[in-house]
PAZAZA-97935 format. One record per residue (C-alpha): residue in one letter; chain; x, y, z; residue number from 1. Coordinates in nm, 2 decimals. Layout:
% PAZAZA-97935
  rest  kette    east   north      up   nr
     a      A       X       Y       Z  NUM
...
***
This chain:
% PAZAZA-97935
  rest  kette    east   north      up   nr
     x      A   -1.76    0.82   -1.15    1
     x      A   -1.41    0.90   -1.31    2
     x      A   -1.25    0.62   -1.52    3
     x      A   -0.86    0.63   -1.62    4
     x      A   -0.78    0.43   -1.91    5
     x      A   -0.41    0.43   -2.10    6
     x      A   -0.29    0.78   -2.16    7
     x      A   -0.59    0.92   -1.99    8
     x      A   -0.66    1.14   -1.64    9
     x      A   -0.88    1.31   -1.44   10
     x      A   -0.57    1.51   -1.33   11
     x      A   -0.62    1.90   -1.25   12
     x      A   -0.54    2.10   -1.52   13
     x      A   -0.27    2.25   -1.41   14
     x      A   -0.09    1.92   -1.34   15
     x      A    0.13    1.76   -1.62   16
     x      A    0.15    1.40   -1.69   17
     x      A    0.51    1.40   -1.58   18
     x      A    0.53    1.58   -1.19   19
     x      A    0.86    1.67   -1.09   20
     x      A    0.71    1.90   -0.78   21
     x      A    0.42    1.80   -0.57   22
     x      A    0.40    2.15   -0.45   23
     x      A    0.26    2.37   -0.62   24
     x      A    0.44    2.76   -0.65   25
     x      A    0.24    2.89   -0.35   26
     x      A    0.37    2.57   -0.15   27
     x      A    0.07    2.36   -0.13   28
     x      A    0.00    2.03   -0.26   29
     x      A   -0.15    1.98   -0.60   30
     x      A   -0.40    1.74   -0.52   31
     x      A   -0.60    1.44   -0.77   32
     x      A   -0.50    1.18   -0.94   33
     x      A   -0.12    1.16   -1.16   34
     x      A   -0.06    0.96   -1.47   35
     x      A    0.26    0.85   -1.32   36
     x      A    0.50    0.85   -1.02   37
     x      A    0.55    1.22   -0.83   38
     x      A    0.96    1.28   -0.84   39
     x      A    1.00    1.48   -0.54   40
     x      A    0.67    1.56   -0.30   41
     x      A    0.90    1.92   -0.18   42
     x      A    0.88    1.91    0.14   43
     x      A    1.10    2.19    0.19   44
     x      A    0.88    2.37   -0.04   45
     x      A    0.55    2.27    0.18   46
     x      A    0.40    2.62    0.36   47
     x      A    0.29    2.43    0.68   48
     x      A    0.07    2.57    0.96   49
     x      A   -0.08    2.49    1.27   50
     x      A   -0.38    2.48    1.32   51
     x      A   -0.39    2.87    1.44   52
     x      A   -0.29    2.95    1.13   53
     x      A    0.10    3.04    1.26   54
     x      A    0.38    2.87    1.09   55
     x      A    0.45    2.50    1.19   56
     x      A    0.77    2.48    1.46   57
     x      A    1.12    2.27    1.25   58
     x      A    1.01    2.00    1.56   59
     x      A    0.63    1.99    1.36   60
     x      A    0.77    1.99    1.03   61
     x      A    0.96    1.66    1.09   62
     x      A    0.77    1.45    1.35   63
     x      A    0.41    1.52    1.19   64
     x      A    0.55    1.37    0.88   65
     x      A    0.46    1.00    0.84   66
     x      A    0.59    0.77    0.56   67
     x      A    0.56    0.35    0.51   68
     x      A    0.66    0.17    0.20   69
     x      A    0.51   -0.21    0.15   70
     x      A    0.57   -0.46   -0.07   71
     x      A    0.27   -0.79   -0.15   72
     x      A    0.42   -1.17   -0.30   73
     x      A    0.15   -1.36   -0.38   74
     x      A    0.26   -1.75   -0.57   75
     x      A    0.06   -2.05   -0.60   76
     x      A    0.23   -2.18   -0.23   77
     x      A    0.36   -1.84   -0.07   78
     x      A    0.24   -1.47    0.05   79
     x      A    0.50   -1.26    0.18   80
     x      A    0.43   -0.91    0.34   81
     x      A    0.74   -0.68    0.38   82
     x      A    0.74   -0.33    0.51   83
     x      A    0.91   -0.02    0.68   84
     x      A    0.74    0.26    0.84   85
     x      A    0.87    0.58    0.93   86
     x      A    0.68    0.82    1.21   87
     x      A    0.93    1.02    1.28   88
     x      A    0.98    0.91    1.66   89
     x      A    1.06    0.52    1.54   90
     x      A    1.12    0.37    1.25   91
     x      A    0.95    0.06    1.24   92
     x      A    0.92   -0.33    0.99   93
     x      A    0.79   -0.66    0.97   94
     x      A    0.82   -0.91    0.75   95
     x      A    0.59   -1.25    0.75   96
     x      A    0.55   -1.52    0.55   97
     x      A    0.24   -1.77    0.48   98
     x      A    0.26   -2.08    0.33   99
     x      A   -0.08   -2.18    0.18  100
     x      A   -0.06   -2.58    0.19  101
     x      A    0.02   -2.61    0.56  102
     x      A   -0.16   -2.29    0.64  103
     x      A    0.16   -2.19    0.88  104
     x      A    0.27   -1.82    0.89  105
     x      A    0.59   -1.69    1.07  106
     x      A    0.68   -1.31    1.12  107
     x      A    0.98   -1.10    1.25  108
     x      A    1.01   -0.73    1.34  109
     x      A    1.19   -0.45    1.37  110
     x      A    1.20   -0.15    1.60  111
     x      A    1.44    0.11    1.59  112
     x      A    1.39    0.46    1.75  113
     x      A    1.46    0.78    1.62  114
     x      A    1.55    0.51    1.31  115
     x      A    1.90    0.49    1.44  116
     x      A    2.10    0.27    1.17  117
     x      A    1.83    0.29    0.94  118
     x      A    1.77    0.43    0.56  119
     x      A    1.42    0.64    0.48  120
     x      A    1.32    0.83    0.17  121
     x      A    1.06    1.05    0.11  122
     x      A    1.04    1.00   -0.26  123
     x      A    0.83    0.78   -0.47  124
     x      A    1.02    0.81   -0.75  125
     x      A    1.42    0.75   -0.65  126
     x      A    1.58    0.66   -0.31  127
     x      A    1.63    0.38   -0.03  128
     x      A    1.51    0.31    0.27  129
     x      A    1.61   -0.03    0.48  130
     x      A    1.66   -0.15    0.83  131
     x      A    1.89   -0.37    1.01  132
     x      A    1.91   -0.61    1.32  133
     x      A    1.87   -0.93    1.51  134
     x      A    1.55   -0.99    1.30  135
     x      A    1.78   -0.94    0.96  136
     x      A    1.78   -0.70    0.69  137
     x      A    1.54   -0.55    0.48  138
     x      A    1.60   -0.31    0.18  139
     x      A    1.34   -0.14   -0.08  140
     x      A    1.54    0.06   -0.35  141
     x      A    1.36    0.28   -0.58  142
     x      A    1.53    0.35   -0.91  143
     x      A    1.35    0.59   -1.16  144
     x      A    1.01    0.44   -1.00  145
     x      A    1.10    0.12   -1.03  146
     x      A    1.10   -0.07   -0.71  147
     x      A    1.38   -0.38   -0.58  148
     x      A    1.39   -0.51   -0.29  149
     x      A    1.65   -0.73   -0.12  150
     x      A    1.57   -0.94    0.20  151
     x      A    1.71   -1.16    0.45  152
     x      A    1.49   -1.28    0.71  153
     x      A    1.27   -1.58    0.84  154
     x      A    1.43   -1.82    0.66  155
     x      A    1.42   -1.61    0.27  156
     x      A    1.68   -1.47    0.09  157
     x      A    1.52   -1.24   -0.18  158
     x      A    1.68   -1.03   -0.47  159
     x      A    1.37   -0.91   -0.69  160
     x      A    1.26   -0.62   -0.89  161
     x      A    0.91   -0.54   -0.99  162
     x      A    0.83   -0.49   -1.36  163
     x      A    0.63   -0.22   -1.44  164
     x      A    0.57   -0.16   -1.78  165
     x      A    0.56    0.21   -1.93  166
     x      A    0.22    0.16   -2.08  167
     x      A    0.08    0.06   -1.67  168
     x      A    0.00    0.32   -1.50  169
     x      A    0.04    0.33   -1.12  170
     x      A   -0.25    0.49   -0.87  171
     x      A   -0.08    0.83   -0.78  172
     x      A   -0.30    1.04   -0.57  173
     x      A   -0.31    1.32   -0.30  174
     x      A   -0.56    1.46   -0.10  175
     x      A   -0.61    1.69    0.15  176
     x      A   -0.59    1.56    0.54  177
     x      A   -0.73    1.71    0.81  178
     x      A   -0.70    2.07    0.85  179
     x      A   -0.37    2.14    0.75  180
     x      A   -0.18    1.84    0.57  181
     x      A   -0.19    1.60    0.32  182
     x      A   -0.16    1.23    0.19  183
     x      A    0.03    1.13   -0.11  184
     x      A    0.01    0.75   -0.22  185
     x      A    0.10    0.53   -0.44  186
     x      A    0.01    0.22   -0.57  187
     x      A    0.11   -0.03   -0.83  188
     x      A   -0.02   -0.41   -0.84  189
     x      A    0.00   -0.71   -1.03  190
     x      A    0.34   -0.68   -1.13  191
     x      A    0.56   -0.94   -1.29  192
     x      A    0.89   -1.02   -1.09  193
     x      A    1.28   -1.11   -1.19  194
     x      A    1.51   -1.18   -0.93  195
     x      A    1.62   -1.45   -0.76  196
     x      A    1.39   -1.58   -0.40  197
     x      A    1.46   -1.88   -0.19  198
     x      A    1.29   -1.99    0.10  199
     x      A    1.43   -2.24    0.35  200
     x      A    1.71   -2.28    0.06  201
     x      A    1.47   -2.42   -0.17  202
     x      A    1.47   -2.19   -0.48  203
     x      A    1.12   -2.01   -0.58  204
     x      A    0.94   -2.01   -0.90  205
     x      A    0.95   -1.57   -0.98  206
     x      A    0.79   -1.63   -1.28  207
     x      A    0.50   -1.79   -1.13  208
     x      A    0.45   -1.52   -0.88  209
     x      A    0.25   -1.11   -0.85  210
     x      A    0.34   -0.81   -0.64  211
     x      A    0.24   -0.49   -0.53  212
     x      A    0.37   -0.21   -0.38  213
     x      A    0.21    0.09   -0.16  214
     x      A    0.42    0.40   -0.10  215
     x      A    0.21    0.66    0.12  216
     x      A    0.35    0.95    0.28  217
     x      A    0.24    1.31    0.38  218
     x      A    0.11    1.53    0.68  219
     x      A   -0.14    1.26    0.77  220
     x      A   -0.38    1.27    1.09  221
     x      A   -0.25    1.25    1.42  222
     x      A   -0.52    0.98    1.50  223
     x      A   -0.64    0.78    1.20  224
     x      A   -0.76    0.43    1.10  225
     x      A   -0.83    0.27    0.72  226
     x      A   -0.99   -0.06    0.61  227
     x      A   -0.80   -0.18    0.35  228
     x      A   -0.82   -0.46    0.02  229
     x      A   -0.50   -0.59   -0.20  230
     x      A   -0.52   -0.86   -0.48  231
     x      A   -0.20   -0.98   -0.72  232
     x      A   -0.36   -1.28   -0.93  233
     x      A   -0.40   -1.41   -1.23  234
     x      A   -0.74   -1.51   -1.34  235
     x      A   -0.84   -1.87   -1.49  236
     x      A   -0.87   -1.69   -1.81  237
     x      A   -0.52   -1.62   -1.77  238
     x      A   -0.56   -1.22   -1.71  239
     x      A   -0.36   -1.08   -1.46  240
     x      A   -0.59   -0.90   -1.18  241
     x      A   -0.46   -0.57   -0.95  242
     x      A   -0.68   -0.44   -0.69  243
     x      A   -0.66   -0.20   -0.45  244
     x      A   -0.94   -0.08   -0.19  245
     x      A   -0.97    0.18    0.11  246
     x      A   -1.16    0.35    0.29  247
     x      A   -1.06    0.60    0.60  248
     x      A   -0.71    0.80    0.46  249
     x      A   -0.75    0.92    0.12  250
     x      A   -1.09    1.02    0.05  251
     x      A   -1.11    1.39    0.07  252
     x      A   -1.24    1.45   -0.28  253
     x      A   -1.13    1.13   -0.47  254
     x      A   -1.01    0.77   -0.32  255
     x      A   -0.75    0.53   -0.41  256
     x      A   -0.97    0.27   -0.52  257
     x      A   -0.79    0.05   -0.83  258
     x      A   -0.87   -0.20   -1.05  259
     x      A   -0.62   -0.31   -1.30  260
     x      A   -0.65   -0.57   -1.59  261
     x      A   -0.36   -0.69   -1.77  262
     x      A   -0.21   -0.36   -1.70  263
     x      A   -0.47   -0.11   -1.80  264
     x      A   -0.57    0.09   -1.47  265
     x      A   -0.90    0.15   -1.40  266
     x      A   -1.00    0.44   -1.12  267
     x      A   -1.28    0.30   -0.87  268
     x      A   -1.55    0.52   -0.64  269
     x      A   -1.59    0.51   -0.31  270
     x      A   -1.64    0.15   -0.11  271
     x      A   -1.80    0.08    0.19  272
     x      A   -1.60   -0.22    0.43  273
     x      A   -1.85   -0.40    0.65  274
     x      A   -1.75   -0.66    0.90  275
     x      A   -1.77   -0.77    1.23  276
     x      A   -1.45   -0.64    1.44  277
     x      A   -1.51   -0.79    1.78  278
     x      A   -1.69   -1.14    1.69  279
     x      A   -1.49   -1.38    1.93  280
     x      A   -1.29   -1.64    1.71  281
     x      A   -1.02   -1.46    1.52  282
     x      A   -0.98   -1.51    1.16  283
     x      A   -1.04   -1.88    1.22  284
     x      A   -1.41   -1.80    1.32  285
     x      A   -1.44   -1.78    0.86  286
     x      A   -1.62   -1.46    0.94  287
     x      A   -1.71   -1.25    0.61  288
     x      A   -1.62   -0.91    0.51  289
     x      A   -1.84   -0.74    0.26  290
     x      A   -1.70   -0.50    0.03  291
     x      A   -1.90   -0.32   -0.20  292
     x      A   -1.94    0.02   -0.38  293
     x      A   -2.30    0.24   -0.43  294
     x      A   -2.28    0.23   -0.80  295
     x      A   -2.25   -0.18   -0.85  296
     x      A   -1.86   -0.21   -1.02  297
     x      A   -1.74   -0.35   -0.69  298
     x      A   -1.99   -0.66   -0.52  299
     x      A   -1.73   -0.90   -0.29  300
     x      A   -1.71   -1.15   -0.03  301
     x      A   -1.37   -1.20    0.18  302
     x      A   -1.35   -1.52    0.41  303
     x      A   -1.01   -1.48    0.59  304
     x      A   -0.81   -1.76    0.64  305
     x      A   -0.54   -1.62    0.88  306
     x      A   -0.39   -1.34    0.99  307
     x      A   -0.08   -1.10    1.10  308
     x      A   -0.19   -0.91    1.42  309
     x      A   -0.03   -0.64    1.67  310
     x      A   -0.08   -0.42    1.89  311
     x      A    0.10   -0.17    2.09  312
     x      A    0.02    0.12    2.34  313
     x      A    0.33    0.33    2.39  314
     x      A    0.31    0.67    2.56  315
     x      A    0.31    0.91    2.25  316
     x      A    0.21    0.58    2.00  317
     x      A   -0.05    0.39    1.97  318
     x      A   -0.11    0.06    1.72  319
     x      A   -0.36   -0.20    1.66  320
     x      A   -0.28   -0.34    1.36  321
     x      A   -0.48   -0.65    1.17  322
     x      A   -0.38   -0.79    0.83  323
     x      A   -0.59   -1.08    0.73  324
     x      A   -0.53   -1.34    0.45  325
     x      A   -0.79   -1.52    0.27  326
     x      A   -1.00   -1.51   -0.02  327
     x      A   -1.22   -1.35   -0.21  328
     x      A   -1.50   -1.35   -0.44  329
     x      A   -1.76   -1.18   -0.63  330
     x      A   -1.76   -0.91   -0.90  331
     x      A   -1.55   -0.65   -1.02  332
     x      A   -1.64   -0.40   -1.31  333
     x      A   -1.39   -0.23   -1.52  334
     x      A   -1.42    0.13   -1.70  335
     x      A   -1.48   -0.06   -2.00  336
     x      A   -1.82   -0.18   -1.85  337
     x      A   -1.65   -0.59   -1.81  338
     x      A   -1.76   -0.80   -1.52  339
     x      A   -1.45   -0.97   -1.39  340
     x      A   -1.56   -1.26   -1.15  341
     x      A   -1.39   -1.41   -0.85  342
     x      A   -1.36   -1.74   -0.75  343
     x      A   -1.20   -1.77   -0.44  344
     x      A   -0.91   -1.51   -0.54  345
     x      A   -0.65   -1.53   -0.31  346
     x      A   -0.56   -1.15   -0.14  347
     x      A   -0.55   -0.97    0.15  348
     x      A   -0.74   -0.72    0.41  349
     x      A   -0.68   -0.49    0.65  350
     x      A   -0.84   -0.31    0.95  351
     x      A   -0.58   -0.05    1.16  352
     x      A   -0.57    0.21    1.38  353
     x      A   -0.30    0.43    1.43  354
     x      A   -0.21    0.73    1.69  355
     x      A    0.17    0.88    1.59  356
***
């Protein structure tokens, strides 16, 4: 089991703690984990084949590339979701919001093929990407890896930026996909905010509230599905908890499994998801999710409380998409060998499938 503590890695040797290049000079990926955010993942450097071993077509070199960017607000009386999702064919977004006293949730989407009128960037480190429409406008700008976003939708008018300090490190990791591609994410959670955010016109509390982001891009599989766990809270001890959990993308080698505690990232093994997808009821029915890893660090319960759901079945794409919001609780271990315990710990799950 690898731990990363402050100014540590499990990185490859030949990868410094400051990557301007994903590719390596023989234009694959370096693959592992980064102490820090990847500059430029050189896809014009990238030697991609088929799976004949012949030279991928310009047509495969764009559309097989996937890309989505997602952004978590979690206060005492709000969770807002926001992301955009570029597959090449469509660029894609939703944005929903849950208020947890009346337990209502509204949503809005975006569809725009061939993302016609949109923004998308391919770096993790410095670039834009935002959409436009009926629904309202969403914009992620990335600025030396810092992330701000600006919003207007549903009812909230957002300005924020995420603060990241120097001394917390972000999950950066690639890993080989399939036969012939690759999977670069990364993660950051737990994040202070500054900005301004109203909802409804009534002004929001920033300081009082966490985010997190997820950047993933790459040559990912055609067909794929993850499970997926996010938490942005602070503890009644007053520590700040990140959290990040998968299973089903990046896991060819390593995993982006994440704990972080005040800051200080901790890597995670493996995690097995285990829950009942087609028991009638919805997210209503309180049905639990177990999540758990072989080696004991992660031991948790997830009841969901509600959820974000859809599904679509176009002729090259298909979606079925599930986002659940609820709580959890249980045990998590850091690389320092502390037991961090949950007490119904508000966060999020997810369970998708995906054909692009």
């Amino acid at each position: 089991m690898h731990q990363i503590t402050l100014g540590h890695s499990n990185r490859p040797d030949d990868v410094p703690t400051v990557l301007d290049n994903l590719m390596r000079p023989d234009g694959q990926p370096r693959t592992g984990h980064f102490d820090g955010s990847v500059r430029c993942l050189g896809l014009d450097d990238f030697r991609y084949f088929d799976a004949m071993d012949r030279p991928a077509s310009t047509w495969a070199r764009r559309f097989h590339f996937k890309q989505f960017q997602f952004i978590s607000l979690t206060s005492p009386e709000w969770i807002i979701g926001v992301a955009i999702a570029n597959i090449g064919y469509v660029i894609s977004a939703f944005c929903y919001r849950y208020q947890l006293k009346t337990g209502e949730i509204k949503e809005t989407s975006w569809l725009k093929p061939f993302g016609v009128g949109c923004e998308s960037t391919p770096s993790p480190y410095d670039g834009r990407a935002s959409i436009t429409g009926g629904s309202g406008q969403l914009l992620f700008n990335i600025v030396e890896g810092q992330w701000q976003f600006t919003l207007d939708a549903l009812g909230i008018q957002a300005d924020l930026a995420l603060q990241s300090s120097p001394l917390s490190l972000p999950l950066a990791v690639c890993t080989p996909t399939g036969y012939n591609g690759w999977t670069y994410t990364q993660k950051h959670n737990a994040l202070a905010l500054s900005g301004s955010l109203s909802i409804d016109g009534a002004k929001q509390p920033v300081a009082s509230m966490l985010a997190g982001y997820d950047f993933s891009a790459g040559y990912m599989r055609r067909e794929t599905s993850w499970r997926w766990a996010s938490i942005n809270a602070q503890l009644p001890d007053g520590a700040r908890l990140g959290l990040n959990l998968a299973a089903g993308v990046n896991e060819t080698g390593t995993t982006e499994n994440a704990l972080w505690i005040d800051g200080e990232r901790y890597l995670l093994g493996p995690v097995h998801f285990r829950f009942e997808r087609h028991r009638p009821g919805g997210a209503a029915s309180g049905r639990v999710w177990r999540i758990v890893s072989d080696d004991g660090r992660v031991d948790l319960h997830f009841t969901p409380k509600d959820k974000r759901a859809e599904k679509r079945n176009l002729l090259l794409l298909k979606s079925n998409f599930r986002q659940y919001i609820g709580h959890f609780n249980g045990t998590l271990m850091d690389g320092q060998g502390r037991k961090h315990r949950l007490d119904r710990v508000l966060g999020l799950t997810e369970d998708h499938y995906a054909k692009w």
